[in-house]
Backbone atoms as SQL, in Angstrom:
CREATE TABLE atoms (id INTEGER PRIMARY KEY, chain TEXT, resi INTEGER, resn TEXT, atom TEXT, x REAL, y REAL, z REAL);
INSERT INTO atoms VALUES
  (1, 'A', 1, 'UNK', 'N', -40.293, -46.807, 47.971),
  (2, 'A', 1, 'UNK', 'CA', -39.229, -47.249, 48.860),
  (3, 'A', 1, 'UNK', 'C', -37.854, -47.067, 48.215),
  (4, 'A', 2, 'UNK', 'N', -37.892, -47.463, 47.063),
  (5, 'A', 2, 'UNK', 'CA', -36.655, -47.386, 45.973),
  (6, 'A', 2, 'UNK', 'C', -35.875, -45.931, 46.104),
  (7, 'A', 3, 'UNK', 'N', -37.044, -45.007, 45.945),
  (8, 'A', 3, 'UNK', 'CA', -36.418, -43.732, 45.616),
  (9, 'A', 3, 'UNK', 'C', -36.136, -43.034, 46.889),
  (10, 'A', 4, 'UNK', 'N', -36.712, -43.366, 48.169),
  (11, 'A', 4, 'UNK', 'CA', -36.053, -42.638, 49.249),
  (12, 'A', 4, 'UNK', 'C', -35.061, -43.372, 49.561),
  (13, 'A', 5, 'UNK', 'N', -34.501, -44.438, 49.627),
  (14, 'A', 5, 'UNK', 'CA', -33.215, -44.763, 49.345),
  (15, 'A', 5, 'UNK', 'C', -31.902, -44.012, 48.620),
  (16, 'A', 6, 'UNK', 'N', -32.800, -43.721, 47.560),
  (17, 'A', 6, 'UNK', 'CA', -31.723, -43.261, 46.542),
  (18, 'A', 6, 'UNK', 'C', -31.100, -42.190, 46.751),
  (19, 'A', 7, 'UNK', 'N', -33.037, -41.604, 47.454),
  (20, 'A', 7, 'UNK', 'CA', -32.435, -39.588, 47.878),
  (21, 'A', 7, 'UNK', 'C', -31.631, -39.639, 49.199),
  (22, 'A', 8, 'UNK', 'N', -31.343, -40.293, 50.094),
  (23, 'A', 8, 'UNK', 'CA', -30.911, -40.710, 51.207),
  (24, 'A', 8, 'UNK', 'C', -29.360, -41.041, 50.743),
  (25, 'A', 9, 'UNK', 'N', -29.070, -41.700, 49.816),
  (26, 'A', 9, 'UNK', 'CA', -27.773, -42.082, 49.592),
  (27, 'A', 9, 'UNK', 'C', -26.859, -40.881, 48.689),
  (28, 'A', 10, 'UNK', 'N', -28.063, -40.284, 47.755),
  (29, 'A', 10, 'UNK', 'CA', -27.289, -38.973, 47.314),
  (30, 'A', 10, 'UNK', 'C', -27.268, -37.504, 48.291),
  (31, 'A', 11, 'UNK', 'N', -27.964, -37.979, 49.565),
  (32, 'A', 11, 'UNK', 'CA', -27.841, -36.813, 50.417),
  (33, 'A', 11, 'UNK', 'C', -26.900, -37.003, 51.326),
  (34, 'A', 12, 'UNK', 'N', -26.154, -38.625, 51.327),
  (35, 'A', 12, 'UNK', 'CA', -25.258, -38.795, 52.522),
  (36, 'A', 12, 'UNK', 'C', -23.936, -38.680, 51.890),
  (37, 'A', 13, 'UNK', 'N', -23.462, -38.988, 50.089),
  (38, 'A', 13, 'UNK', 'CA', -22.675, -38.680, 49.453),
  (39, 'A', 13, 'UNK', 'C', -22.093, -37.082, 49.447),
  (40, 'A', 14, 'UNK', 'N', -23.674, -35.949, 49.096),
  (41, 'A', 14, 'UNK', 'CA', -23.607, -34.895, 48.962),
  (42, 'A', 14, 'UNK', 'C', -22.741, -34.106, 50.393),
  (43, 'A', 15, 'UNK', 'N', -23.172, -34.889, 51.407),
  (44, 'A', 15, 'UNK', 'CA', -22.513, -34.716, 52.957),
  (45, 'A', 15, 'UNK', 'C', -21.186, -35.231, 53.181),
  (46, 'A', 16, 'UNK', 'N', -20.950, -35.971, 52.444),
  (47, 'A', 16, 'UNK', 'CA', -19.251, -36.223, 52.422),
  (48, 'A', 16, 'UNK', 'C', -18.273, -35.755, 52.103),
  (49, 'A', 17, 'UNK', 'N', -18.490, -35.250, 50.191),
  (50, 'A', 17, 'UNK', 'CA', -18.122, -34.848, 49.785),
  (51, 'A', 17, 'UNK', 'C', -17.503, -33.419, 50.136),
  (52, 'A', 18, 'UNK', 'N', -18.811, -32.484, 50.962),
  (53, 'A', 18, 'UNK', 'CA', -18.781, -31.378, 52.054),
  (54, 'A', 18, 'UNK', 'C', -17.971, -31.554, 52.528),
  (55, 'A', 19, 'UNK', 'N', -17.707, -32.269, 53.043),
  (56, 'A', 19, 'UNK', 'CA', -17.031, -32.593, 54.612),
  (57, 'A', 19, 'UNK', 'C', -15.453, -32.106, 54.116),
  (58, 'A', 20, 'UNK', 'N', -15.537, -33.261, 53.259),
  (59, 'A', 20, 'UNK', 'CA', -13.806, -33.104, 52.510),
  (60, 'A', 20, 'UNK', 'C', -13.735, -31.940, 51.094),
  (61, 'A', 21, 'UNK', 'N', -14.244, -31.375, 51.530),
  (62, 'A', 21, 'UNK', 'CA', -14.087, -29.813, 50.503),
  (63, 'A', 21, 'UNK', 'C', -13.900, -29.188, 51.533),
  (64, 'A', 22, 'UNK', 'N', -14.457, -29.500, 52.863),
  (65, 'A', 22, 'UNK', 'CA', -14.324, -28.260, 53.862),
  (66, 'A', 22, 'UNK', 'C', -13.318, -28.595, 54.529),
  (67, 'A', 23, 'UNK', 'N', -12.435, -29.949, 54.768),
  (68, 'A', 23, 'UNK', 'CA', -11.342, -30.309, 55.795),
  (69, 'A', 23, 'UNK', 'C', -10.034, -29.512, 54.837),
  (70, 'A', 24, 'UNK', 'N', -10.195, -29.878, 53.107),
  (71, 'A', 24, 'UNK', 'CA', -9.204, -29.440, 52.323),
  (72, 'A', 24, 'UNK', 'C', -9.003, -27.658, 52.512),
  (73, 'A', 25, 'UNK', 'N', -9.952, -27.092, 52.158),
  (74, 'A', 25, 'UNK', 'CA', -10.040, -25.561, 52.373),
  (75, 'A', 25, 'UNK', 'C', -9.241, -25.100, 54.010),
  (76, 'A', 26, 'UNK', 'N', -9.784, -25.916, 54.905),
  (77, 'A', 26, 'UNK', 'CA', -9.149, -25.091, 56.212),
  (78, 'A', 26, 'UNK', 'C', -7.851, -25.456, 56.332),
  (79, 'A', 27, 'UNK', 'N', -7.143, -26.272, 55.391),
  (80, 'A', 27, 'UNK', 'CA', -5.494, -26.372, 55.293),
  (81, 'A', 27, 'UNK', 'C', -4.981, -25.481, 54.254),
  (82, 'A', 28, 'UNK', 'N', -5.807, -24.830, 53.584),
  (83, 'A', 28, 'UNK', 'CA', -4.717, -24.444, 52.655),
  (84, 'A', 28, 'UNK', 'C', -4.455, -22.881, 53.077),
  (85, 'A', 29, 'UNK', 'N', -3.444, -22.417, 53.658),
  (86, 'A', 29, 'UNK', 'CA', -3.137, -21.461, 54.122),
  (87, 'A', 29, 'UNK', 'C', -2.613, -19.662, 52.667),
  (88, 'A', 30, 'UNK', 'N', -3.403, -18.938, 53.047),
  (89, 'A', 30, 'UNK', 'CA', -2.779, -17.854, 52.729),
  (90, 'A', 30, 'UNK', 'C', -2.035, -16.547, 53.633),
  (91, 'A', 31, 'UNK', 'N', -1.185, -15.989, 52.846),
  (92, 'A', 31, 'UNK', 'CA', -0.685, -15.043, 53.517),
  (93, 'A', 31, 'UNK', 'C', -0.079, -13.732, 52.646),
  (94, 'A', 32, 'UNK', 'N', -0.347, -12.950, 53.232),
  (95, 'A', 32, 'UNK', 'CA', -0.287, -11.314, 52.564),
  (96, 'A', 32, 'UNK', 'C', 0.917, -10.760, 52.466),
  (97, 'A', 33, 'UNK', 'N', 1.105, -9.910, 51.701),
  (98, 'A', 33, 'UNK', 'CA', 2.262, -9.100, 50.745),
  (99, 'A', 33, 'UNK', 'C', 3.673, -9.036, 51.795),
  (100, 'A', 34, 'UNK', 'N', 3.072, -8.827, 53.055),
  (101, 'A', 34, 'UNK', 'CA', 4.150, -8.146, 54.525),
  (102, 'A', 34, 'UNK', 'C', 3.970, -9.294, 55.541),
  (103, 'A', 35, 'UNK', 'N', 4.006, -10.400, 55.066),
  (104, 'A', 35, 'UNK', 'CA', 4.371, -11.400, 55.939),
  (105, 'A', 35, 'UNK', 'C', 5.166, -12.611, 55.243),
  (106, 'A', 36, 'UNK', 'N', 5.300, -13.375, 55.992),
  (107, 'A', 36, 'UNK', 'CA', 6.098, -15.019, 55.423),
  (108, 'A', 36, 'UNK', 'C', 5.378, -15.491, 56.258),
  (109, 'A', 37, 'UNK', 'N', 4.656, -16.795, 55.531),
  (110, 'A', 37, 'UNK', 'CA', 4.085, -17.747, 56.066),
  (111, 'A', 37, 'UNK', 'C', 5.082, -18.757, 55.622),
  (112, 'A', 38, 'UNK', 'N', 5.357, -19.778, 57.108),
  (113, 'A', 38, 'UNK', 'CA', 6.971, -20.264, 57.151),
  (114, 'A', 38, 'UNK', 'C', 6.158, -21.815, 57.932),
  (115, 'A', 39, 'UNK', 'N', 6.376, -22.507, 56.893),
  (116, 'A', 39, 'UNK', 'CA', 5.851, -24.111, 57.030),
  (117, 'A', 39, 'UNK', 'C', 7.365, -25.187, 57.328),
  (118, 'A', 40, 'UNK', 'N', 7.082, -25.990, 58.948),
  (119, 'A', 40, 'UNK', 'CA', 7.622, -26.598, 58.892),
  (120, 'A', 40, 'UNK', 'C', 7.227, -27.869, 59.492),
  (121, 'A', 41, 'UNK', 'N', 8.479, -29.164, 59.205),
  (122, 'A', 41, 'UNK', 'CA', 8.398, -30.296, 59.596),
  (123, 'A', 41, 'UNK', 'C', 8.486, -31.089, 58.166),
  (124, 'A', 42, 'UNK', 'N', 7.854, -31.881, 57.936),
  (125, 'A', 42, 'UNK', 'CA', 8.184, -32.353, 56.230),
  (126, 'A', 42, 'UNK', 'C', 7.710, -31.746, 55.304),
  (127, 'A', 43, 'UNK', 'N', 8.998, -30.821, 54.360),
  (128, 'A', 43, 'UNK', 'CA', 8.650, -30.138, 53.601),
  (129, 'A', 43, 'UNK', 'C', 9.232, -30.542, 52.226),
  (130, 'A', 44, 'UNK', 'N', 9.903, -31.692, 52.591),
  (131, 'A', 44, 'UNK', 'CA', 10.158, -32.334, 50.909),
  (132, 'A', 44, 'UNK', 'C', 12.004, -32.453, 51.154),
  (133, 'A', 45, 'UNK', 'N', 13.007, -33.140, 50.598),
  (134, 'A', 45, 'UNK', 'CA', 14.002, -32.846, 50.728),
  (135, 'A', 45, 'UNK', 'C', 15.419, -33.432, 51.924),
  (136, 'A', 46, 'UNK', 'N', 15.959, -31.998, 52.354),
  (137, 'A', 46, 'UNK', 'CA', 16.610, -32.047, 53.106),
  (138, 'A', 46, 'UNK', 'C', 16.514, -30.523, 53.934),
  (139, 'A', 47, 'UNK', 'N', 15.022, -29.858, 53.448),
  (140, 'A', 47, 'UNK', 'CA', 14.797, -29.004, 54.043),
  (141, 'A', 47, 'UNK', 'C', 13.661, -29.398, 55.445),
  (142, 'A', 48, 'UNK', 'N', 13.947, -28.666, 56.580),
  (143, 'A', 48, 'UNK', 'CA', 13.177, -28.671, 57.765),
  (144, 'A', 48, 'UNK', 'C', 12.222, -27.418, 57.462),
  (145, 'A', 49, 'UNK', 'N', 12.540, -26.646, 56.961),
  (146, 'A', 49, 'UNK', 'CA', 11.037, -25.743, 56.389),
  (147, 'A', 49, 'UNK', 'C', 11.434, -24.906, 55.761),
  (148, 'A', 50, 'UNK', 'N', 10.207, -24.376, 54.614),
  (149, 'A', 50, 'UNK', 'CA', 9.752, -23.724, 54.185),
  (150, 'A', 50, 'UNK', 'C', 9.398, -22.595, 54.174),
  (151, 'A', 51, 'UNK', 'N', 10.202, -21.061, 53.560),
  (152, 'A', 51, 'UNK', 'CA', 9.567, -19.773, 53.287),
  (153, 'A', 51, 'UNK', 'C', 8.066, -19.621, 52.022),
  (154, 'A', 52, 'UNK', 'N', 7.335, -18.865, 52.386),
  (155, 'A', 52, 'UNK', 'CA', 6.441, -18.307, 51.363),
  (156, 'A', 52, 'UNK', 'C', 6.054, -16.951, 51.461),
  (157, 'A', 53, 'UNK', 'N', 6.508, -16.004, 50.635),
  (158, 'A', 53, 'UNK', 'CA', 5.873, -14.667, 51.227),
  (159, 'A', 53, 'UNK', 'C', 5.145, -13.979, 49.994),
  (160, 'A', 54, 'UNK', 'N', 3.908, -13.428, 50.260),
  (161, 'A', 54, 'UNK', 'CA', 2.870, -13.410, 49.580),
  (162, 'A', 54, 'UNK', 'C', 2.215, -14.427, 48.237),
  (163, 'A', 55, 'UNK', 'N', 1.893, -15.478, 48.861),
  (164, 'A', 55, 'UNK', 'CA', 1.295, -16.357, 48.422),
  (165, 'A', 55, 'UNK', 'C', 0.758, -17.507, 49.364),
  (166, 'A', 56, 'UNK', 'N', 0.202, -18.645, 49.252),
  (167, 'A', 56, 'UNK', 'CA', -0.448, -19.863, 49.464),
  (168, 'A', 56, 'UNK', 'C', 0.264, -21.278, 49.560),
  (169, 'A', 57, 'UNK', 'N', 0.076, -21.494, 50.818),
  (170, 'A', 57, 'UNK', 'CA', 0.348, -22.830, 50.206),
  (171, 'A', 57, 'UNK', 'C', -0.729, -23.908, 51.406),
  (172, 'A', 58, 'UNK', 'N', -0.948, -25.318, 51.179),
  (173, 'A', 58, 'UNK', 'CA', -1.567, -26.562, 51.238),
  (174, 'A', 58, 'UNK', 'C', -0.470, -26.934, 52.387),
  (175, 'A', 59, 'UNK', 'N', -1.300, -26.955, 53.700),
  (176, 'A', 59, 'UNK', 'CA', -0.260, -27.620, 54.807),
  (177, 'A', 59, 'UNK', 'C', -0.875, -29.311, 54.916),
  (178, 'A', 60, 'UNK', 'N', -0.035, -30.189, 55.280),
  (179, 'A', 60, 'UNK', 'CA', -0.246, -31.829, 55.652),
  (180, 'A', 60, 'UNK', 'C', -0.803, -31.603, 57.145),
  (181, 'A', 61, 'UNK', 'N', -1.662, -31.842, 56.965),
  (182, 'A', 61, 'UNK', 'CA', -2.511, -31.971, 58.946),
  (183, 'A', 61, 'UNK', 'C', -1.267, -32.353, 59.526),
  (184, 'A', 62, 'UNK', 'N', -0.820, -33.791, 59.556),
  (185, 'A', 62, 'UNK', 'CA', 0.171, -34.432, 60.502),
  (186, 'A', 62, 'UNK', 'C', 1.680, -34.116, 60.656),
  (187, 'A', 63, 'UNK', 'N', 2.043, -33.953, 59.304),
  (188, 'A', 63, 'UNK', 'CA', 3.520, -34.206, 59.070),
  (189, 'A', 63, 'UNK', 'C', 4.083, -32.691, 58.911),
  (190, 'A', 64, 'UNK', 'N', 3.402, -31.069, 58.800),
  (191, 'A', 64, 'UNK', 'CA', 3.209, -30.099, 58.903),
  (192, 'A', 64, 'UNK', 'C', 2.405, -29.067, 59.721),
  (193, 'A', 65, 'UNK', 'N', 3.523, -27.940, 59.970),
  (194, 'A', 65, 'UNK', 'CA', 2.884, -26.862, 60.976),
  (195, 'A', 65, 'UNK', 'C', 3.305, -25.448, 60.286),
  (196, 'A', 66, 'UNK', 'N', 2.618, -24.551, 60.664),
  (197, 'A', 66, 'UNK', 'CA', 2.886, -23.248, 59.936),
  (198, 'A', 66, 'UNK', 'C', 2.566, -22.250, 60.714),
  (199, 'A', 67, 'UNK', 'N', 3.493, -21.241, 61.032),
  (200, 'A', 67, 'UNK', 'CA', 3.436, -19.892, 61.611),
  (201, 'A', 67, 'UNK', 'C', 3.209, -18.902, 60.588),
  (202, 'A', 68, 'UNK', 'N', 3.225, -17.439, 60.577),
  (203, 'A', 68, 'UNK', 'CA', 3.066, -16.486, 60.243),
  (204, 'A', 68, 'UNK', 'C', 4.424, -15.477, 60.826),
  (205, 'A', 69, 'UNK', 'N', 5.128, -14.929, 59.883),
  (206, 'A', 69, 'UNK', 'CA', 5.714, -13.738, 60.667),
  (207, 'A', 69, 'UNK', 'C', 5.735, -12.548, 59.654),
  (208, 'A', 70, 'UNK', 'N', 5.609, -11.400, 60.556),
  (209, 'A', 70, 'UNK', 'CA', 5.045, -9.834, 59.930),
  (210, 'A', 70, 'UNK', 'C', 6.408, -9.045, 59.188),
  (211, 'A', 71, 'UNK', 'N', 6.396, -8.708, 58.531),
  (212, 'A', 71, 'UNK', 'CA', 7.833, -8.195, 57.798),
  (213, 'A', 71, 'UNK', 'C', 7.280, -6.384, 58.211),
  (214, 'A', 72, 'UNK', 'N', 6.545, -6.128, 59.242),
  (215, 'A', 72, 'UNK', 'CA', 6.433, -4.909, 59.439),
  (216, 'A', 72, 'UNK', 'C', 7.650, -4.137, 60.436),
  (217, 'A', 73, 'UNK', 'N', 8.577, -3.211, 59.658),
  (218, 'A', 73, 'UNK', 'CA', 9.211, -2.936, 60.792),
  (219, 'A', 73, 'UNK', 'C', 9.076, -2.463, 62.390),
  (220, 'A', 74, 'UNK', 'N', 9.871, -2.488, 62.843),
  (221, 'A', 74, 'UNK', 'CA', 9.680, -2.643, 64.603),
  (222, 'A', 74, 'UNK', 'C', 9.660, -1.288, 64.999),
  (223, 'A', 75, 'UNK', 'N', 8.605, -0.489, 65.361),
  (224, 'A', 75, 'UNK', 'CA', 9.010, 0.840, 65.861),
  (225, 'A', 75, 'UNK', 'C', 9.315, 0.914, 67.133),
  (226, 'A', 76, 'UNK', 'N', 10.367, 2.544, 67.724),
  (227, 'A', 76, 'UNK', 'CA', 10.596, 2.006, 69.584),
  (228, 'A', 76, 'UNK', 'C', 10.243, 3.574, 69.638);
């Protein structure tokens, strides 16, 4: 009785832990060489947002939002 307890409690831990490895990963945004990934809303400061271009960054679910824009020029 003891030990299916135990395996039960390290299988509902092991499921948590998941959970929040996987909520952290789908915030942390990357973006490639020919774009700016451009984070705004609270970004620290007295800034309303944030440039990043080719690199990463960790958005706040609530207090942050983030677009993408293409630095590919415009052909006509």
């Amino acid at each position: 009785m003891f030990e299916t307890n135990v395996v039960v409690l390290i299988s509902v831990l092991v499921f948590i832990v998941f959970l929040t490895l996987l909520g952290i990963m789908s915030r942390f945004k990357k973006c490639k060489s020919d774009e700016i990934l451009v984070i705004y809303g609270k970004t620290g400061g007295n800034k309303s947002s944030r440039c990043i271009q080719g690199g990463a960054a960790f958005i706040i679910p609530v207090l942050q939002g983030y677009a993408y824009m293409s630095l590919k020029p415009l052909q006509f």
